[in-house]
C-alpha positions in Angstrom: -52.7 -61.9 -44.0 -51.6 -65.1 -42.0 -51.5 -64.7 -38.2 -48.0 -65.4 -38.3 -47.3 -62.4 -40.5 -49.7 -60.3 -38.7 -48.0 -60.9 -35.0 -44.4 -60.3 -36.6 -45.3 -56.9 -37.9 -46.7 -55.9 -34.5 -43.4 -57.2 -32.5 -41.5 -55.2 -35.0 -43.8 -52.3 -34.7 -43.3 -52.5 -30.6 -39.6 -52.9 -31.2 -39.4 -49.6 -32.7 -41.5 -48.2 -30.0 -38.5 -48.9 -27.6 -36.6 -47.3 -29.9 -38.8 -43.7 -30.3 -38.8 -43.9 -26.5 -35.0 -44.2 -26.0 -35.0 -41.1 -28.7 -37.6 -38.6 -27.3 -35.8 -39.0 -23.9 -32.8 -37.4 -25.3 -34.8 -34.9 -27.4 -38.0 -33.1 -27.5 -40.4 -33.4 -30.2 -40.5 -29.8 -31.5 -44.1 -29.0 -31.4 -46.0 -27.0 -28.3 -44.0 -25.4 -25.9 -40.8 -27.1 -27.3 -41.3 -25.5 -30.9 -38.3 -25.0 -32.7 -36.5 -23.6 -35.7 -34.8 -24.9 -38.4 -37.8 -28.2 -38.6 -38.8 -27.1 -42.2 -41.8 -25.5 -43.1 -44.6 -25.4 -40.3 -49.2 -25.5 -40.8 -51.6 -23.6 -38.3 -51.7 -25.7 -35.3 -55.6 -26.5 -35.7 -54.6 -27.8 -39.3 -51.9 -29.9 -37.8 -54.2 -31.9 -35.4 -57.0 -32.5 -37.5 -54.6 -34.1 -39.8 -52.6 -36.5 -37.4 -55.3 -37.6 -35.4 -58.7 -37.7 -38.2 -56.5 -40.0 -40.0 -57.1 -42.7 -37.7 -60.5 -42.9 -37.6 -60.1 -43.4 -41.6 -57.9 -45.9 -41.7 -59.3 -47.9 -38.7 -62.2 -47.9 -40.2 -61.4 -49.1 -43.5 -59.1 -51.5 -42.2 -62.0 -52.8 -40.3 -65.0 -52.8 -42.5 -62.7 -53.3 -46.0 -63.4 -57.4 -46.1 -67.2 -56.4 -44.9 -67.5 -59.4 -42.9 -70.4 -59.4 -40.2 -68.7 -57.4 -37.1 -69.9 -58.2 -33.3 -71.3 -56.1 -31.0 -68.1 -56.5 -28.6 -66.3 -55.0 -31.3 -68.7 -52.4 -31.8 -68.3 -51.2 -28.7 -64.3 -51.7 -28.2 -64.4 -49.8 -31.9 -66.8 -47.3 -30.0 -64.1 -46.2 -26.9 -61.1 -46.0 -29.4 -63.2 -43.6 -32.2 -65.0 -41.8 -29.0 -61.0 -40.5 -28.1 -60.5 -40.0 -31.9 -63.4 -37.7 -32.9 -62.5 -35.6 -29.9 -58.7 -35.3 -30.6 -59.5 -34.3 -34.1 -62.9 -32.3 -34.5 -63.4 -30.9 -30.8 -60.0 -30.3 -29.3 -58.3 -28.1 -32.1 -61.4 -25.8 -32.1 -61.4 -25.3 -28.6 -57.7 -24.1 -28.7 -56.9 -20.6 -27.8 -53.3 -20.6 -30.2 -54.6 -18.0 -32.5 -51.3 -17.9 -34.9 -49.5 -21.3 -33.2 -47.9 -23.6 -35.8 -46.2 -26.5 -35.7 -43.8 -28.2 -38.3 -45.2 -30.4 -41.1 -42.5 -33.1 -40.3 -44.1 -33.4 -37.2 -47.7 -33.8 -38.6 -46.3 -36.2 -41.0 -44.7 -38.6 -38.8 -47.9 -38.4 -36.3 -49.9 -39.0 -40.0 -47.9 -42.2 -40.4 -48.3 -43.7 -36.6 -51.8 -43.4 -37.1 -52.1 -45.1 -40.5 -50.0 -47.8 -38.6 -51.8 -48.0 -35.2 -55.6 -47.5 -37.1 -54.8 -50.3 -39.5 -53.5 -52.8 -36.4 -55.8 -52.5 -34.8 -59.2 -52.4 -37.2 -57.2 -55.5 -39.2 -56.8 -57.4 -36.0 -60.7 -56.4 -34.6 -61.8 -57.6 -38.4 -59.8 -60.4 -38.7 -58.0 -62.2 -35.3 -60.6 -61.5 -32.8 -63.5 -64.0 -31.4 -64.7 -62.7 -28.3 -66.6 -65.0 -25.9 -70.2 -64.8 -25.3 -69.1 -64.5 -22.0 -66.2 -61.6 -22.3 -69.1 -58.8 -21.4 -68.3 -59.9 -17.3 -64.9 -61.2 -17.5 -62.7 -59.2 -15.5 -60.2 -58.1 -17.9 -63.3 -55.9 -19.9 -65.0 -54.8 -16.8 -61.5 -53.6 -15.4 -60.3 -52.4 -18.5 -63.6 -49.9 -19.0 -63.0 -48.5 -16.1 -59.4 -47.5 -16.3 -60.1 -46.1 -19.9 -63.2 -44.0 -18.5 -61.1 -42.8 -15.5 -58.1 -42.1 -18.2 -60.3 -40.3 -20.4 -61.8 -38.2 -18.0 -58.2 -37.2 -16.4 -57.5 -36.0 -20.0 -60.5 -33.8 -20.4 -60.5 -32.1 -17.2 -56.8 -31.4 -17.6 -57.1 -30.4 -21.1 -60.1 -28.4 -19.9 -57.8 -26.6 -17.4 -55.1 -25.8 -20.0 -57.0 -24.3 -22.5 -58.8 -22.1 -20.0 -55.7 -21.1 -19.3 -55.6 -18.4 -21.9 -57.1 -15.8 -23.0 -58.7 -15.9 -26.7 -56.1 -15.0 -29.0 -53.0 -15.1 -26.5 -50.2 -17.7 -26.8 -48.5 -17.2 -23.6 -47.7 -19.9 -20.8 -49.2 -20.4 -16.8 -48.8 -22.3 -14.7 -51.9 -24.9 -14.5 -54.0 -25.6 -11.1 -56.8 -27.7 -10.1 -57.4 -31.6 -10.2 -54.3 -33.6 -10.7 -52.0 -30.6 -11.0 -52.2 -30.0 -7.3 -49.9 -33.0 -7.4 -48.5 -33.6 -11.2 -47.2 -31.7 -14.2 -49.0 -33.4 -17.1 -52.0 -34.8 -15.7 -53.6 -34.8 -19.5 -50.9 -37.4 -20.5 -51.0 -39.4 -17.4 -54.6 -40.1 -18.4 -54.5 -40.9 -21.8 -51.5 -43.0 -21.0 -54.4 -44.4 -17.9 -56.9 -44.4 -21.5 -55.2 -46.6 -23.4 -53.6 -49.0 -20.7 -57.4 -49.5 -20.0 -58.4 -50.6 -23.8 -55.5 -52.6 -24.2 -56.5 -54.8 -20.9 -61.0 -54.6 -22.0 -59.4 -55.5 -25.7 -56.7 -58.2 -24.7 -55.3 -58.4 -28.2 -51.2 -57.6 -29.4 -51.9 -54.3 -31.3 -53.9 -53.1 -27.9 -50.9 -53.4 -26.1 -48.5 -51.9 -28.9 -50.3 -49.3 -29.2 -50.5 -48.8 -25.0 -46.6 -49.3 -25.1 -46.6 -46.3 -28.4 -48.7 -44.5 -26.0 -46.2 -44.5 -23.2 -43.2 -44.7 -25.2 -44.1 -41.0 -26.6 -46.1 -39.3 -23.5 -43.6 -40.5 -21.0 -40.9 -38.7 -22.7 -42.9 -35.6 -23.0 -44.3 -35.1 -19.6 -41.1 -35.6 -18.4 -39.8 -32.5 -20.5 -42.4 -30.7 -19.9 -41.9 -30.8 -16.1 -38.4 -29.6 -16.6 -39.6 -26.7 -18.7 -42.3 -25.8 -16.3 -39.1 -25.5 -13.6 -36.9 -23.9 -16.0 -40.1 -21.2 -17.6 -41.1 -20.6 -13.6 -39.2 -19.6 -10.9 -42.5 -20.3 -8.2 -43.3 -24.1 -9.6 -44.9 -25.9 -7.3 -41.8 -28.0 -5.8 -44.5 -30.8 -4.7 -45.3 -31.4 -8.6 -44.0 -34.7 -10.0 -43.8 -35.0 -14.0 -46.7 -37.6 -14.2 -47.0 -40.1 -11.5 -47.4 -38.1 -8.0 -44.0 -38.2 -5.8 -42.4 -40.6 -8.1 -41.5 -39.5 -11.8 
């Protein structure tokens, strides 16, 4: 594929982006706390996200190592951060849940299904194909700042997520309300640092599909901390008023 090509279909794929934000701030995706009926037929929650999310490690992959030329260490090691998020979103999280019974639509699994084939392919085409990184790109300040804010997004994530799922009790679906790290302060610090995550590897990989897939990042999470803030007010009559959705004493 020309470059020319390439960069087109990444505009338009950042173009709809805008447009799946303007959408999910009207409505809620109907999966988690915001299930609903009436979204066709549904698959055990654990099913659900090893399908949307082991999809991408396939099809980044393949994308990447399809035209088996020789691949450099940068790229090893860029490859390394996004795969790292992957293998814990698909393999590790969903067997740490405590939703014993939880579904959630297939539609929704789907359309997660085909962001992923979208975003994996992007990106492993581009790391296969686009890239040259500089012998010198190890200490530029772009990689060095970028690692940081993906380690500090990626351990935000955990911790929260960590927090959450501790939340229940094996076998229980109910709702609490979170404490501890960033909740003291925010609603959804799990999203606040995987938005944090992938700002990060978009600045360490300084390429187009880096930054659509930061802007997909945001266009989805933003939406949905936001509604979950205003669930968590709605579900509890005692939520914290201090609590912002995602950025502390500001959104």
């Amino acid at each position: 594929m020309e470059t020319t090509l390439f960069h087109q279909i990444t505009w338009a794929w950042i173009a709809l982006a805008a447009v799946t934000f303007a959408y999910l701030l009207r409505r809620n995706a109907p999966y988690g706390r915001h299930v609903q009926a009436g979204w066709g037929p549904t698959i055990p929650n654990r099913l659900g996200w090893f399908l949307m999310e082991f999809t991408v490690m396939v099809v980044f992959l393949m994308a990447l190592l399809w035209e088996k030329r020789p691949i450099s260490t940068m790229v090893w090691v860029l490859s390394g951060c996004f795969l790292l998020h992957y293998l814990n979103r698909s393999l590790i999280f969903p067997l740490r849940l405590r939703t014993a019974g939880k579904r959630m639509p297939l539609i929704i699994a789907l359309s997660a299904i085909g962001f992923n084939l979208m975003n994996g392919f992007l990106l492993g085409y581009c790391f296969a194909n686009f890239v040259d990184y500089r012998s010198d790109w190890w200490t530029d300040a772009r990689f060095i700042g970028g690692q940081a804010l993906f380690w500090i997004g990626l351990a935000i994530n955990w911790h929260a997520d960590h927090i959450l799922i501790r939340l229940r009790k094996p076998g229980s679906t109910g709702y609490a309300i979170p404490q501890g790290g960033l909740f003291k302060w925010i609603s959804c610090p799990n999203l606040l640092g995987e938005m944090i995550e992938w700002t990060g590897f978009a600045l360490m990989c300084w390429h187009l599909p880096a930054f659509a897939f930061m802007i997909w990042t945001i266009a989805n999470l933003a939406p949905r901390a936001i509604a979950h803030h205003r669930w968590y007010k709605a579900t509890f009559p005692d939520y914290p008023a201090v609590r912002s959705a995602f950025i502390p004493f500001l959104v």
